[in-house]
C-alpha positions in Angstrom: -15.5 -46.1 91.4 -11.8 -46.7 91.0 -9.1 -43.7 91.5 -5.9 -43.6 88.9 -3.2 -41.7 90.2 -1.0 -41.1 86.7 2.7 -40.3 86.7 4.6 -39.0 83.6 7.9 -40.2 82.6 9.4 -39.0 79.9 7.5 -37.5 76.4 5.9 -40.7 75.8 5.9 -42.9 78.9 2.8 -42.5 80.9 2.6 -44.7 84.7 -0.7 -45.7 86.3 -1.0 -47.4 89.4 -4.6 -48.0 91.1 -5.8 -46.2 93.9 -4.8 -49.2 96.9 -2.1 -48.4 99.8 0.6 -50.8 98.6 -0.2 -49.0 94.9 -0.1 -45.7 96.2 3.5 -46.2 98.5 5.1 -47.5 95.5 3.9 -44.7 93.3 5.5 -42.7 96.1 8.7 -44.5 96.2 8.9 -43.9 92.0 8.3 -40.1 92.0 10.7 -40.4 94.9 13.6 -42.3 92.5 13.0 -40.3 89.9 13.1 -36.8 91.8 16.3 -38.2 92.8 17.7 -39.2 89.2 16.3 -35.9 88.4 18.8 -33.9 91.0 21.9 -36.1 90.5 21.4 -35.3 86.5 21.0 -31.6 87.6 24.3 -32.0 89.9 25.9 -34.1 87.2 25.2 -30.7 84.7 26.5 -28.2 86.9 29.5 -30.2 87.6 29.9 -30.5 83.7 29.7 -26.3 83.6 32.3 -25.8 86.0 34.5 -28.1 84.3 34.0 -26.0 80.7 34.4 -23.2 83.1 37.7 -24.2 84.1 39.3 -25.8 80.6 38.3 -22.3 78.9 40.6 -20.7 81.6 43.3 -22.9 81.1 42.9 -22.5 77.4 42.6 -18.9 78.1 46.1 -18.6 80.1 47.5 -20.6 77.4 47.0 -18.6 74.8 48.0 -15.3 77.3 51.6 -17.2 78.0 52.1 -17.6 74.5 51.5 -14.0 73.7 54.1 -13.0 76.7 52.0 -12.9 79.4 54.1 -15.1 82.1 52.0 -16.7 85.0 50.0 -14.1 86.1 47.0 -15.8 84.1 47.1 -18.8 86.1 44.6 -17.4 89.0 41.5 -19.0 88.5 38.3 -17.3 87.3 35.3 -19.3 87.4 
């Protein structure tokens, strides 16, 4: 009997690598890499809130200096 070991990737991507040592370390390594891809996307998304974050307060003081509002806006607020 021969053992699959199946990894997903993607919707419609589907992995399978046969049940032998060498098989099964480089299975490992993938799910490793794409863990990994995974966190640096996740990273790369949080990175990409806290810059929204930060243009809606500039924005923000903007629009509060133009209505008379001097510099005390310009604290940040994330």
């Amino acid at each position: 009997m021969v053992e699959t070991i199946g990894l997903t990737i993607g919707p419609t991507m589907s992995l399978m690598a046969w049940s032998m040592p060498s098989a099964r370390a480089e299975l490992a390594a993938m799910r490793a890499a794409i863990a990994a891809a995974q966190g640096a996307r996740e990273r790369n998304r949080l990175m990409r809130g806290n810059l929204e974050k930060r243009i809606v307060v500039i924005v923000w003081c903007e629009s509060l200096q133009a209505a008379g509002a001097g510099g005390a806006c310009l604290r940040e607020r994330w």
